[in-house]
Each structure stands twice: as structure tokens, then as C-alpha cells.
C-alpha positions as CSV (number, residue, x, y, z in Angstrom):
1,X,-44.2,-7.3,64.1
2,X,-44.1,-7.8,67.5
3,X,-48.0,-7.7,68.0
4,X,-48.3,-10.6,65.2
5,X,-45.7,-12.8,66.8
6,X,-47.3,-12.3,70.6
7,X,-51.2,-13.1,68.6
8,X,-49.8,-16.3,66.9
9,X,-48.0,-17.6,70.2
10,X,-50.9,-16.7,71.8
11,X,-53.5,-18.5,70.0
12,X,-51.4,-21.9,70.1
13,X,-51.8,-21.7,73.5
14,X,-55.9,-21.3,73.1
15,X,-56.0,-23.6,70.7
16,X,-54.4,-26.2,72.7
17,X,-56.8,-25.3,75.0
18,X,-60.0,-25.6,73.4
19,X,-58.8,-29.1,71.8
20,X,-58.6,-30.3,75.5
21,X,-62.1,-28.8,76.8
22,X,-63.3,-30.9,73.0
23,X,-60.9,-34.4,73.4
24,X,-64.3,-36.6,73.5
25,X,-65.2,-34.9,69.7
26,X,-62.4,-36.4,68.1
27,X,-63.5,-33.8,65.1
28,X,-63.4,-31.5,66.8
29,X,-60.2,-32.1,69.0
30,X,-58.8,-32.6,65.3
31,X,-59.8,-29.4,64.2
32,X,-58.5,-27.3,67.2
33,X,-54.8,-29.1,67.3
34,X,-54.4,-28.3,63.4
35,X,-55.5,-25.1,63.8
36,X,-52.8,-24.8,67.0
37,X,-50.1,-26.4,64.4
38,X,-50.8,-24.0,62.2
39,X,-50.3,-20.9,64.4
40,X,-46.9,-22.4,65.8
41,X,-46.2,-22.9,62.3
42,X,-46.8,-19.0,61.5
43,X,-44.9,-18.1,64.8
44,X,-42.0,-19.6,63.2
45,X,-41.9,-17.5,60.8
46,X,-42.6,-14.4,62.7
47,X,-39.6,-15.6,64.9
48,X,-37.5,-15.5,61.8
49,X,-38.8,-12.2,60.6
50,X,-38.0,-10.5,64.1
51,X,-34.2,-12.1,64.1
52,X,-34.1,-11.0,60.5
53,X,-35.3,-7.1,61.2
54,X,-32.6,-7.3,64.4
55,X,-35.7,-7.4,66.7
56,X,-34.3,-10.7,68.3
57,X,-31.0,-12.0,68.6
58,X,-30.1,-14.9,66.5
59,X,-29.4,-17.3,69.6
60,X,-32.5,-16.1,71.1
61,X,-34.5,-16.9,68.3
62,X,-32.9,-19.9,67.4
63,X,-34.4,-21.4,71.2
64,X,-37.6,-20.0,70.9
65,X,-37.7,-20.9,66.8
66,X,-36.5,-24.9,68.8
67,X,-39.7,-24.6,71.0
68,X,-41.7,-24.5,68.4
69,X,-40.5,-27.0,66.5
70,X,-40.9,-29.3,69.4
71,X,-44.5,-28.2,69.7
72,X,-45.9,-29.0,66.2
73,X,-44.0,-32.4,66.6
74,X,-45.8,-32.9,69.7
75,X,-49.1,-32.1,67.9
76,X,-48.4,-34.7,65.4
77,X,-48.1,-36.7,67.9
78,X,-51.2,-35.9,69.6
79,X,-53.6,-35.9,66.2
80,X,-51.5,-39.3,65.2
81,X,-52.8,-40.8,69.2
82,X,-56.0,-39.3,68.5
83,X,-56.7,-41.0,65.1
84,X,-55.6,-44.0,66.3
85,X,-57.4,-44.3,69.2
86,X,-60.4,-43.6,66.8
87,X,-59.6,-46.3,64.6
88,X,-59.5,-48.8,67.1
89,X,-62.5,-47.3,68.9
90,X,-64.6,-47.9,65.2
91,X,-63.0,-51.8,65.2
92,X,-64.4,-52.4,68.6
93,X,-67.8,-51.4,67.2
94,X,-67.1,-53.6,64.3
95,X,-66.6,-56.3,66.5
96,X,-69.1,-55.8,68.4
97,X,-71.8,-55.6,66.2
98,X,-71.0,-59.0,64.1
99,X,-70.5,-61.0,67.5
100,X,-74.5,-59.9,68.2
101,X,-75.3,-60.1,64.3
């Protein structure tokens, strides 16, 4: 158990990692932040699985299980900054192009 919950934790962290080296590919940054919400997602559970076999205590999971939540909110965040930024990035080339058309 613990192996799976350090390999999920872990790959948020590359994840988040790899969307930052790709943040010019918005399809790519896209791809890597899910991916990163999914894994926090599945460290969740892990987290509940370990308080639930006695592994952690309930207070210490209840803070780490807290962190977590805070991180996929902040990847919502990030993919909802991203796609916005995108969509006004496609009505600037709108623009663009029927002010030379």
C-alpha cells in the first residue's frame, strides 16, 4: 500500500512537472495537468485506504487527504487559465485576420 500511495504522490509531482517544461502546447500542457489530477485523485484514495488499514492516523490523513484536495482545485484552476488564455489567443487571430481581410 504504501509503495502505491508514494508512486501516485510521486507522479503528480512529474506530471506538474512535465506540463510546465510543455505550457507553450496548450495540448499538451492539458494533457499533463489531467493526467497530474488524476494521480492526486488516486492518492486520495490510497490516503483513505492506509487510515482505513491503521497505516495512518486519521488526523494525519485527514491533512494530507486536505492537500490534495487543494491540489486538484488548483489544477482546475490552472487547465480553466489555460483554456482561457487559448480562447482569447484564437479571438485575437480572429480579429486579426478580418481587419487584413
Amino acid at each position: 500500500m504504501t509503495r502505491q500511495l508514494l508512486a501516485a504522490s510521486r507522479a503528480v509531482r512529474a506530471h506538474i512537472a512535465v506540463a510546465w517544461g510543455q505550457r507553450r502546447n496548450r495540448v499538451a500542457l492539458m494533457r499533463q495537468l489531467s493526467a497530474a489530477q488524476l494521480e492526486a485523485a488516486e492518492t486520495q484514495i490510497w490516503i483513505e485506504a492506509a487510515i482505513g488499514a491503521g497505516y495512518l492516523a486519521p488526523t494525519v490523513g485527514q491533512d494530507l487527504n486536505d492537500r490534495y484536495f487543494c491540489i486538484v482545485a488548483a489544477l482546475d484552476q490552472l487547465m480553466e487559465l489555460a483554456s482561457v488564455r487559448a480562447k482569447r489567443q484564437e479571438e485575437r487571430r480572429e480579429n486579426a485576420s478580418l481587419a487584413t481581410a
